[in-house]
C-alpha positions in Angstrom: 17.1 -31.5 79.1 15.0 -28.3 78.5 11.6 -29.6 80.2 14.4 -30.1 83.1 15.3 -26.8 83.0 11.8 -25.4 82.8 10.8 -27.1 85.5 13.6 -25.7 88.1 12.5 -22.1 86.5 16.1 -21.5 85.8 17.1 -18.6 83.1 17.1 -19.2 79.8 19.1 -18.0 76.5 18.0 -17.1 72.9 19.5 -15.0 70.3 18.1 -12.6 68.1 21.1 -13.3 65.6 22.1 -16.9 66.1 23.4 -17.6 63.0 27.0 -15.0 64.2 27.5 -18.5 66.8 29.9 -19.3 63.9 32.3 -17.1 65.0 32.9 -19.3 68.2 35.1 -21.2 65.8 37.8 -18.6 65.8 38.4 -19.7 69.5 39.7 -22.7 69.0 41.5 -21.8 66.2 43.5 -18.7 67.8 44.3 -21.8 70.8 45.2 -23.7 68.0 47.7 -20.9 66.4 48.8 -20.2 69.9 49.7 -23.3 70.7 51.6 -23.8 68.2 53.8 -21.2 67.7 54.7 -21.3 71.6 55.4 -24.9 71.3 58.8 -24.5 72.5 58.2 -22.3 75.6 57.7 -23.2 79.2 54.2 -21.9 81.0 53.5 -21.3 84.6 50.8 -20.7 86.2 50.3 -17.3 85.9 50.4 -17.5 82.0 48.2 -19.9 82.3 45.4 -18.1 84.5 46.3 -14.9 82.0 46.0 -17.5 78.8 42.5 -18.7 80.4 41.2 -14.9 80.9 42.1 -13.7 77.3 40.3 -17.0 76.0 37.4 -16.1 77.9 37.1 -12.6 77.2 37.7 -13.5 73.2 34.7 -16.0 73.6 32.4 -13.4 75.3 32.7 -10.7 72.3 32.1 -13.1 69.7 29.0 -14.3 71.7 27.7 -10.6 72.3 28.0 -10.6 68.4 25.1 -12.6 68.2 22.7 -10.5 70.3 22.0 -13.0 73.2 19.1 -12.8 75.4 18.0 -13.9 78.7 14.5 -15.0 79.4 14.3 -14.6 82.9 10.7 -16.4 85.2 9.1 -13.4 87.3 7.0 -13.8 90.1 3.4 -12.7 90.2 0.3 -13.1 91.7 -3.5 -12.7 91.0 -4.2 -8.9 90.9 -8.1 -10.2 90.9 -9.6 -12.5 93.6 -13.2 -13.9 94.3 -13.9 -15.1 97.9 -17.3 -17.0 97.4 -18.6 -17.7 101.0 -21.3 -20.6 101.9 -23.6 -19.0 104.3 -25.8 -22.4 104.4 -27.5 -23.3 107.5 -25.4 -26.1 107.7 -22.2 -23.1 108.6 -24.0 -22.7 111.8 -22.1 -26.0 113.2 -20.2 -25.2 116.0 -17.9 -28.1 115.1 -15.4 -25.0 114.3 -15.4 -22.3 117.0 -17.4 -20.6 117.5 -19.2 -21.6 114.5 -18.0 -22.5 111.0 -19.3 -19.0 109.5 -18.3 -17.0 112.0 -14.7 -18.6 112.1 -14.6 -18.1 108.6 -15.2 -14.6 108.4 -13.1 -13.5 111.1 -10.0 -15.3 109.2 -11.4 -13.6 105.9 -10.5 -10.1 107.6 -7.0 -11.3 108.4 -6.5 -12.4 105.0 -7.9 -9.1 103.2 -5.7 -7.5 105.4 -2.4 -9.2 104.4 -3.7 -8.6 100.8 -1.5 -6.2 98.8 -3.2 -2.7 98.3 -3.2 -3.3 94.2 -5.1 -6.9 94.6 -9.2 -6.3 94.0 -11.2 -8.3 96.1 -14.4 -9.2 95.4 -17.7 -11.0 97.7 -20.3 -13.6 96.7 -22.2 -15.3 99.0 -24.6 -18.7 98.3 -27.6 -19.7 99.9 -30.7 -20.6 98.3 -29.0 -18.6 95.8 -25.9 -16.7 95.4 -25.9 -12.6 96.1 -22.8 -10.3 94.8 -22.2 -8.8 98.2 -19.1 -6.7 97.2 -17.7 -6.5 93.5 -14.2 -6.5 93.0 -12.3 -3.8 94.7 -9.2 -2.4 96.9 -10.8 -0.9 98.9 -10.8 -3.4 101.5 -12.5 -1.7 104.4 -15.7 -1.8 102.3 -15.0 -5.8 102.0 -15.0 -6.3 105.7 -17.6 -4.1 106.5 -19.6 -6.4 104.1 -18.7 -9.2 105.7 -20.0 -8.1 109.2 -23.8 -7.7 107.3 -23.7 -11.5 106.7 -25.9 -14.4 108.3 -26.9 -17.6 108.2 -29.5 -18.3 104.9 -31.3 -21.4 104.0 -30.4 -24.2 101.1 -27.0 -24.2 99.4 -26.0 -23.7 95.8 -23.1 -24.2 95.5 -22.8 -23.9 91.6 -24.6 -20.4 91.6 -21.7 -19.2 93.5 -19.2 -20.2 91.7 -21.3 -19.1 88.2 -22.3 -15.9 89.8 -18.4 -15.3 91.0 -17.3 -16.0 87.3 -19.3 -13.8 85.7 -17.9 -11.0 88.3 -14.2 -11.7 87.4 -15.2 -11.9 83.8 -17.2 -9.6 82.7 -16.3 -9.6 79.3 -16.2 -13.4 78.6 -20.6 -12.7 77.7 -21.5 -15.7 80.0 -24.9 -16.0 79.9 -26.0 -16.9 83.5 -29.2 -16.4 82.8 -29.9 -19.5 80.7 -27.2 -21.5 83.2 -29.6 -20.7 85.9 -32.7 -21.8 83.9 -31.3 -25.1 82.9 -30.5 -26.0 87.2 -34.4 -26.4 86.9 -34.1 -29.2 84.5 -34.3 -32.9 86.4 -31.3 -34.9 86.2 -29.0 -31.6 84.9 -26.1 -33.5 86.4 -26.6 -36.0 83.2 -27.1 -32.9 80.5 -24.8 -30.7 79.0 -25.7 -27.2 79.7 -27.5 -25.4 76.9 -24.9 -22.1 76.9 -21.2 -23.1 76.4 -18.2 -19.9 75.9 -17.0 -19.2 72.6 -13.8 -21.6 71.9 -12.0 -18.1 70.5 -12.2 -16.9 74.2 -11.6 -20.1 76.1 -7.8 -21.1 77.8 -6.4 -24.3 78.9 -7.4 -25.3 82.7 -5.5 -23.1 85.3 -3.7 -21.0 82.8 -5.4 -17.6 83.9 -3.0 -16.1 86.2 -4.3 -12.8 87.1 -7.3 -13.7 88.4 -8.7 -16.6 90.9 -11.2 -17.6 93.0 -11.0 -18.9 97.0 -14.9 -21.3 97.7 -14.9 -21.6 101.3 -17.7 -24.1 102.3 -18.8 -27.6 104.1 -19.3 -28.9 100.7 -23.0 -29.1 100.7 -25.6 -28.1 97.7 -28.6 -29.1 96.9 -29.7 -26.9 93.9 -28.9 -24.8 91.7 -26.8 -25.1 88.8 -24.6 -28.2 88.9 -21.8 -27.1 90.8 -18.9 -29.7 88.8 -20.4 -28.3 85.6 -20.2 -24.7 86.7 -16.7 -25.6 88.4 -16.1 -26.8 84.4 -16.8 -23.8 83.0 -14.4 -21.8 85.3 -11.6 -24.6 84.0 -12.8 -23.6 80.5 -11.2 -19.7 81.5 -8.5 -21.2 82.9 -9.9 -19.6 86.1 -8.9 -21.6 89.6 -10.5 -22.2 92.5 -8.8 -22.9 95.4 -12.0 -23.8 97.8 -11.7 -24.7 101.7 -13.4 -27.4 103.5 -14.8 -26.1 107.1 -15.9 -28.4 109.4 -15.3 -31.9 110.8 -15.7 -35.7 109.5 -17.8 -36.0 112.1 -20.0 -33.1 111.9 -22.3 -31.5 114.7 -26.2 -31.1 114.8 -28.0 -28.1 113.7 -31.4 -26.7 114.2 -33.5 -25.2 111.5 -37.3 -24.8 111.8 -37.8 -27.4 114.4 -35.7 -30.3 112.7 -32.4 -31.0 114.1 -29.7 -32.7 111.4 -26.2 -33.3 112.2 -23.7 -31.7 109.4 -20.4 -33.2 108.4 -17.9 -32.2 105.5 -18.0 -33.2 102.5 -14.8 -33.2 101.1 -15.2 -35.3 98.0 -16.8 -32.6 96.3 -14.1 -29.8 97.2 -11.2 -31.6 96.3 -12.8 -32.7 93.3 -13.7 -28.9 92.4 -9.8 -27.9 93.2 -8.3 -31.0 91.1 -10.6 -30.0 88.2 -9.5 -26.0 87.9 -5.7 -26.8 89.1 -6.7 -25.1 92.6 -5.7 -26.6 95.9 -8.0 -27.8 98.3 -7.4 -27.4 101.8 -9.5 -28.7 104.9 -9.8 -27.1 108.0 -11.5 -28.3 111.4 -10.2 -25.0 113.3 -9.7 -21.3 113.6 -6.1 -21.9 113.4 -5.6 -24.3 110.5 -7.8 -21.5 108.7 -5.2 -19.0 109.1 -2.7 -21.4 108.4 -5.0 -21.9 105.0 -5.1 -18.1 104.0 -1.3 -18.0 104.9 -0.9 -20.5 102.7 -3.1 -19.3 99.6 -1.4 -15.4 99.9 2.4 -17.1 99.5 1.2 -19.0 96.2 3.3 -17.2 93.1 3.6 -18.3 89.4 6.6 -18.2 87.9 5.2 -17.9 84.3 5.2 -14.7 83.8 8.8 -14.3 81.3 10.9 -11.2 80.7 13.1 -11.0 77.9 16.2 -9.1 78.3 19.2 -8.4 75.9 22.7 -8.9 77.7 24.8 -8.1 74.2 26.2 -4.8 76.1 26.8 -6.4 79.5 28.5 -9.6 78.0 30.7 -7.3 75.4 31.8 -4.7 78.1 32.9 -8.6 80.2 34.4 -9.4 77.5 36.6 -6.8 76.7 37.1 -6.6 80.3 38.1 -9.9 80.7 40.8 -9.2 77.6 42.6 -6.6 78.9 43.0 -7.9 82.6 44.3 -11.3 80.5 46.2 -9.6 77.9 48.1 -6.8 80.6 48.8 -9.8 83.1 51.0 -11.3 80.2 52.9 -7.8 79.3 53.5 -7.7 83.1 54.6 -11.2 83.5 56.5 -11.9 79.4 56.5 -8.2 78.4 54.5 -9.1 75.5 50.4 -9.2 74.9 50.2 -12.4 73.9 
């Protein structure tokens, strides 16, 4: 019943004196008393109703006794977010007008813009390797001024990004990129553990960081660099998501780079995997539209894990007593007596 509850998000109770509960037993004992020593009298309705109020009321001072409290689920959102970009040559497709890179930095505007003013927005960008364009910040005009500087670089790595984004929102978690980077030059590093791992003291459980996040937006290609599931790992290890954004088509479009054309498809697989692993979401887009539709979709997302506690003694006393004297003057009206 109470993994029920949590799961609708519905208010809970606790009580900082639990042990006063006893004195709900006094409530069915005055019935009881009641009961029986107006056996012999005939009730209408209206004593009833008035019966029913003063019960209530009677039960709501003896629970106020006991100090209850409300645990209430608040909204909130990240107040941190990484927007890690793949400037590839492979975002030159047009398959997405008028090319993926373009399209995806025209609906990165639209969503810095619907950003709350509190909410720090930071910039990487991956090639060959991944650049901090813009560290985390509100002010936003700098972000999209940024953003018009970029252009189309050669290879993708992926994982640097995503290692070079973590060690922006985290500043104080000591990653050593350094040696991460180092051991992408190792063959097979896919098949070996990396030789730098975070300190269990500082780690969370996978997607349990709620103040900060990270949004890859990419075709899903990479071809050095740090492993980019390993790196994707270590952001799980922080409890850091990453919602990332497939651009581009199953089908793909050819691109030219120094002579050699090469058609370009999305690679999902690798994206949804990424998401699944960090608790993110992965969404796919083939067009301008289902792009805003994306960052539409990724500004709406609220947790509900953030709890308030709040003592409700006073409110449910002053009910109580409320509730008592409507009860107990509705009988002096009706019977001339209280009770």
């Amino acid at each position: 019943m109470h993994d029920w509850l949590k799961s609708l998000s519905l208010p809970q109770f606790e009580f900082v004196w639990p042990s006063m509960l006893w004195l709900l037993v006094i409530v069915p004992a005055a019935i009881l008393i009641y009961q029986l020593a107006r056996r012999y009298e005939r009730s209408n309705l209206a004593s009833v109703f008035a019966g029913l109020l003063v019960v209530i009321g009677l039960a709501a001072v003896l629970t106020a006794i006991a100090r209850p409290k409300l645990q209430i689920n608040l909204p909130s959102r990240a107040d941190q977010l990484m927007i890690v970009l793949d400037i590839s040559g492979s975002m030159s497709a047009d398959d997405v007008s008028p090319t993926r890179l373009d399209a995806a930095k025209a609906k990165l505007k639209d969503m810095i813009a619907a950003q709350p003013g509190g909410t720090r927005i930071g910039l990487v960008t991956t090639a060959a390797t991944a650049t901090l364009i813009q560290p985390p910040t509100t002010e936003h005009d700098a972000l999209n001024e940024a953003l018009d500087t970029i252009t189309i670089q050669t290879g993708s790595a992926l994982g640097s990004g995503i290692l070079i984004g973590l060690s922006e929102l985290l500043p104080s978690a000591g990653i050593d990129v350094q040696t991460l980077m180092n051991d992408s030059m190792r063959q097979n590093q896919a098949d070996s553990q990396p030789s730098w791992r975070p300190d269990p003291n500082v780690t969370k459980p996978p997607g349990s960081n709620r103040s900060q996040a990270m949004v890859l937006i990419s075709d899903g290609g990479s071809n050095m660099g740090p492993d980019i599931m390993q790196m994707a790992d270590l952001a799980s290890q922080f409890g850091v998501r990453i919602h990332t954004i497939g651009i581009g088509t199953k089908e793909g479009a050819v691109v030219k780079a120094e002579g050699v054309s090469q058609r370009v498809r999305l690679e999902s697989g690798v994206l949804a995997d990424i998401a699944d692993l960090t608790l993110g979401t992965y969404y796919e887009s083939v067009s301008s539209s289902d792009l805003l539709q994306i960052f539409e979709a990724i500004e709406a997302s609220v947790t509900f894990d953030r709890r308030q506690s709040m003592e409700i003694s006073a409110l449910l006393l002053l009910s109580g007593v409320l509730l008592l004297l409507v009860g107990m003057g509705a009988k002096l009206w009706r019977q001339g007596r209280i009770l």
